[in-house]
C-alpha positions as CSV (number, residue, x, y, z in Angstrom):
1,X,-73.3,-96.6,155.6
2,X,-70.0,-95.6,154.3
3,X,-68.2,-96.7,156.6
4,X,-70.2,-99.9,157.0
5,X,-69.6,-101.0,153.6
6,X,-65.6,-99.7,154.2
7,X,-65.5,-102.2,156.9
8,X,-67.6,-105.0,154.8
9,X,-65.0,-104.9,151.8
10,X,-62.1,-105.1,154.7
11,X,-63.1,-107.8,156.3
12,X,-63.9,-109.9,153.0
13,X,-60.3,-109.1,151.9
14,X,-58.5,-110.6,154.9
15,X,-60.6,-113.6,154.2
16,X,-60.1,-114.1,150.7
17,X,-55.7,-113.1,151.3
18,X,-56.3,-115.9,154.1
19,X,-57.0,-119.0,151.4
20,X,-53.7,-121.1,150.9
21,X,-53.0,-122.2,147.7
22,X,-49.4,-123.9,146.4
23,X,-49.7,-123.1,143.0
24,X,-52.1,-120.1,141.7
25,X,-52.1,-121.8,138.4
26,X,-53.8,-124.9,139.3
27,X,-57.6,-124.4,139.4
28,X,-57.7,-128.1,141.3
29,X,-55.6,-127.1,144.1
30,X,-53.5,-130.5,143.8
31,X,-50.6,-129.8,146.0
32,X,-48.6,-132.8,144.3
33,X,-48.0,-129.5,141.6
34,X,-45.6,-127.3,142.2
35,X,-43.9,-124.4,139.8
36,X,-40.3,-125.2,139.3
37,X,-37.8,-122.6,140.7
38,X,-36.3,-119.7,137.9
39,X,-33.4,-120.5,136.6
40,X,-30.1,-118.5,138.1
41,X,-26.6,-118.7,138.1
42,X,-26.7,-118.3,134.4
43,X,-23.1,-118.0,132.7
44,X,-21.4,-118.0,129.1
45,X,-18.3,-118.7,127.1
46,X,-17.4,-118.7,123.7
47,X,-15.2,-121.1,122.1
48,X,-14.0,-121.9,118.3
49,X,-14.0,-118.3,117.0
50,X,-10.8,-118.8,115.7
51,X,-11.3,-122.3,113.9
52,X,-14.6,-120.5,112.3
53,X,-16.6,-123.0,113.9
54,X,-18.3,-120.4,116.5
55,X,-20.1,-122.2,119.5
56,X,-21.2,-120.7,122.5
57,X,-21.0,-122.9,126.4
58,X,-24.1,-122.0,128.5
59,X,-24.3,-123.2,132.2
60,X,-26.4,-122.4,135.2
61,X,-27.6,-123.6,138.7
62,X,-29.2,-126.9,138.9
63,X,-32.9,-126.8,140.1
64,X,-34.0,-129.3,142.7
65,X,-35.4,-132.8,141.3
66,X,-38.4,-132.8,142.7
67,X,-40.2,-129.9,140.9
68,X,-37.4,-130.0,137.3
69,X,-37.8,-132.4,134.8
70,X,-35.5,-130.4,132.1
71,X,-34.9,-127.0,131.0
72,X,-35.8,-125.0,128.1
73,X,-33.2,-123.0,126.4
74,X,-34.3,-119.7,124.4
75,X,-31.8,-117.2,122.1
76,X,-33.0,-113.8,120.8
77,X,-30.8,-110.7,118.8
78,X,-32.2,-108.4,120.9
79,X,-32.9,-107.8,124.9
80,X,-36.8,-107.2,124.3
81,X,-36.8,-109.3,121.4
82,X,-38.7,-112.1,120.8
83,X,-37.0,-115.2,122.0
84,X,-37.7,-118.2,120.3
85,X,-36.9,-122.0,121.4
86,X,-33.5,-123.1,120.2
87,X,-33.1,-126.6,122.8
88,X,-34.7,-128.6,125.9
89,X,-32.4,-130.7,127.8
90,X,-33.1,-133.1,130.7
91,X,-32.2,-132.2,134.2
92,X,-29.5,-133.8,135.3
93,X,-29.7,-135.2,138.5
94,X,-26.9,-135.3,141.2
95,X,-25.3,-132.2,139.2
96,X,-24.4,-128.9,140.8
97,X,-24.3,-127.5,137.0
98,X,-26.2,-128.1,134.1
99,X,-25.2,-126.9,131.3
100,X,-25.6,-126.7,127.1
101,X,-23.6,-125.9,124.3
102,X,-25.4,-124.1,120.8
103,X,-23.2,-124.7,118.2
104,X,-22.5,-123.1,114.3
105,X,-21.9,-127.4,113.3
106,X,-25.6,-127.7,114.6
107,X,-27.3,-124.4,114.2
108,X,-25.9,-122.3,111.1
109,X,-27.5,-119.5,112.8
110,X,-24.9,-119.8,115.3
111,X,-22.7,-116.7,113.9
112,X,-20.4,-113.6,115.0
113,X,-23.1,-110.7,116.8
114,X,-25.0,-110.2,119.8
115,X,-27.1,-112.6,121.0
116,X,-29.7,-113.0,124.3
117,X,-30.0,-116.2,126.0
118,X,-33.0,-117.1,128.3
119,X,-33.6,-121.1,130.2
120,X,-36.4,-122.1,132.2
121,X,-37.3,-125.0,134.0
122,X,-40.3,-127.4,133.4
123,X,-41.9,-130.1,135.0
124,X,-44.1,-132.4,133.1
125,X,-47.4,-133.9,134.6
126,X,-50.2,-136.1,133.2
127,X,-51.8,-133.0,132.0
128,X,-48.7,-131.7,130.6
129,X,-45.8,-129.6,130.7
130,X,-45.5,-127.0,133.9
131,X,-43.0,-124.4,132.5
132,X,-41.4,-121.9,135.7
133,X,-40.1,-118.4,135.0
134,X,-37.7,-117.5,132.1
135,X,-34.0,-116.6,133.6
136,X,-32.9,-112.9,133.3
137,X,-31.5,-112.7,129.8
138,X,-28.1,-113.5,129.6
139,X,-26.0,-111.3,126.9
140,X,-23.4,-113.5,124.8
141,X,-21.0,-111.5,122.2
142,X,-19.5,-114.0,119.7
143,X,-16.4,-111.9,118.5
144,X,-16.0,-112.3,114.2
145,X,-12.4,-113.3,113.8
């Protein structure tokens, strides 16, 4: 009986790892949706320190097109920190880069210390907006003068 049941459980497992879905988070299996691709290639550098008008130069790997509409750009003081929205931009097409600059002129929050940056990519749909996974965080050290 044991075994029976051992055998039962197998074979419904191999059916159920056997049904092909593009994207887990669609209960409609449309599969027009697709996830867009994490964010990599992420890179930094500080300017203005000197003129006390402090702005930091983010840039990363442009996602494909077809599944990124735009990104979302997130800063946090701390690695496991919350990380709250400071931007979106639109993607960019026909752009190896993308890239954004968060600046003390726009952002007074924009200071010498330690910061985290995070960007994902999203894909809007009549339904609404498909966000993909958050980059790595991305350590940025604006220097006081």
């Amino acid at each position: 009986m044991k075994r029976i049941m051992l055998l039962a459980f197998a074979l419904i497992s191999q059916c159920a790892c056997n049904i092909k879905r593009d994207n887990p988070l669609d209960p409609n299996f449309d599969s027009n949706i697709t996830i867009p691709v994490e964010v990599s290639g992420v890179q930094s550098d500080v300017y203005g320190v000197q003129e006390a008008t402090p702005y930091v130069n983010l840039s990363w790997n442009s996602n494909s097109h077809h599944n990124t509409d735009g990104y979302i750009i997130y800063r946090s003081l701390g690695y496991y920190s919350a990380y709250a929205i400071i931007a979106t931009r639109p993607h960019i097409q026909g752009s190896d880069r993308q890239s954004y600059s968060h600046s003390s002129a726009d952002d007074p929050t924009v200071a010498p210390g330690d910061y985290y940056y995070r960007i994902s990519a999203y894909k809007d749909y009549e339904a609404g907006r498909l966000e993909g996974r958050q980059s790595s965080p991305h350590f940025v050290r604006i220097p006081s003068q």
